[in-house]
N, C-alpha and C positions, 0 to 999 in steps of 0.2 A: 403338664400333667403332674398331679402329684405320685408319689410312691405306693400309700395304700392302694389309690384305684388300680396302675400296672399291674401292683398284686394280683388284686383281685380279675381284672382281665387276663393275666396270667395261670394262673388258676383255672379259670374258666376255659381256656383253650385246652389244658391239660385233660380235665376232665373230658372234652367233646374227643379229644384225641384217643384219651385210655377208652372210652365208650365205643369210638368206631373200631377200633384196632380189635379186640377184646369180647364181643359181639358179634362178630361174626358177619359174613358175608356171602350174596350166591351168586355163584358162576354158571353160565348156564354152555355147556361144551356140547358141540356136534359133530361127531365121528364115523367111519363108516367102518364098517366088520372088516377085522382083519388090521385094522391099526393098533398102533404101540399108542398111550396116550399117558402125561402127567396132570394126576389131581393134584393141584398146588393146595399148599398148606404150610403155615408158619406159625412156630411157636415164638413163644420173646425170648432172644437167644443169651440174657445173660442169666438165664439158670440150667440150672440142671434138667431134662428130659426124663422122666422114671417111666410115663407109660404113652405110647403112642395107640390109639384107638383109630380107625377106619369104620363105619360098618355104610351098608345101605339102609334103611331106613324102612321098607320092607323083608327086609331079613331077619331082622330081633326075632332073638337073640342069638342067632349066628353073625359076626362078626368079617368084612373083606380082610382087614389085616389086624392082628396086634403084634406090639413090640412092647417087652417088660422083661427088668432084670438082665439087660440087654442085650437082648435075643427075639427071635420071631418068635410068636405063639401060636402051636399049628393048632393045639386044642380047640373047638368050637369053630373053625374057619368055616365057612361053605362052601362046602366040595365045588361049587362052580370057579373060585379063585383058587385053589391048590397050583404052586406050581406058575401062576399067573401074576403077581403083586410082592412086588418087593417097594423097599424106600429107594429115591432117589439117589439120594444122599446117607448111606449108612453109617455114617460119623452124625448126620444132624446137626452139621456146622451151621451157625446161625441161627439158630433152631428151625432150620429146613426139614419138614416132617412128610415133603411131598411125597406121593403116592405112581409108580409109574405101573400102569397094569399094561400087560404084552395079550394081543391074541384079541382084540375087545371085536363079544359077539352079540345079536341083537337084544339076547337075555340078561347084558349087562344094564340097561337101559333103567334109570332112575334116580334119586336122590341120593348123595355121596355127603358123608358129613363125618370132620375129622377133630377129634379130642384127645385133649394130654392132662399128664399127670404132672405137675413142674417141681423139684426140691431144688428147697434150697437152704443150705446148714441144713439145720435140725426141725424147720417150719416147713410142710408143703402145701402147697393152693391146688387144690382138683377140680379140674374141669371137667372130667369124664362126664359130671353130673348135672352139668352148667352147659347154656347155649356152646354149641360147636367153635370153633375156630374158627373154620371155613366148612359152605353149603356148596355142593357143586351138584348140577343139574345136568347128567350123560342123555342125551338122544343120540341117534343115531339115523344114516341117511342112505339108501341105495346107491349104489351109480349106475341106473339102467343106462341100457344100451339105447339112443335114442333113433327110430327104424322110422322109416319113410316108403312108399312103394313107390314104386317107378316103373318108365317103359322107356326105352331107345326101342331103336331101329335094330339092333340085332336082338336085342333079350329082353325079358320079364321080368320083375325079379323084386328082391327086399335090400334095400340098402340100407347099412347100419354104419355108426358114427358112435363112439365113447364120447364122454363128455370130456377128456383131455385134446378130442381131435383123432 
């Protein structure tokens, strides 16, 4: 093979590479009430973080988490996350921007999509306003009790079984 074409297949992988990484992705997470859960999300970790975005997607324009100036921003949050969502990782090493929320109840249920602000020197690239990072899709799931009736020889009765056993 010659040099120009590696180039240019060279090239051409890069771009399909920056295009998936950069564009974003959905996850689609099934949880039941009362679990601890992490939204994954990753920035490119050799710049600098200036603003960390969260929201759901029927919230606009309230906001699950921001991070700017680096600190939480409780301003605009929705009261249903107060107290609830902190980062992962609060260094952001790597540019790990993961999201872990405590306490997840059935009203948390919906589209999660995570956006940054990156500097770097004196030039910044915003995403804030550009496809998400990462799309993450919360449902969530019961753990009925699963009940049977029954009769022996001495009783009547409802027998019941957790889905752990």
């Amino acid at each position: 093979m010659n040099i120009p074409l590696l180039s240019a297949l060279f090239t051409v992988c890069l771009y399909c590479l920056f295009y998936i990484v950069y564009t974003g992705y959905q996850i689609n997470i099934t949880v039941k009430p009362g679990d601890n859960i992490t939204l994954s999300c990753r920035a490119p970790s050799s710049t600098n973080i200036i603003v960390v975005e969260w929201i759901r997607t029927d919230l606009e324009p309230e906001y699950v988490f921001m991070y700017r100036d680096g600190r939480p921003v409780l301003e605009s949050q929705h009261e249903s996350f107060k107290d609830r969502v902190e980062l992962e990782d609060s260094e952001m090493k790597d540019g790990d921007v993961s999201l872990v929320l405590r306490n997840v109840t059935t009203g948390d249920r919906g589209t999660y999509e995570c956006r940054v602000v990156l500097g770097k020197t004196t030039r910044r690239k915003r995403y804030l306003n550009n496809e998400p990072i990462s799309t993450i899709y919360l449902d969530y799931r019961f753990h009925k009790n699963m009940c049977t009736s029954g009769r022996t020889k001495l009783k009547r009765g409802l027998f019941c079984m957790s889905p752990e056993g």
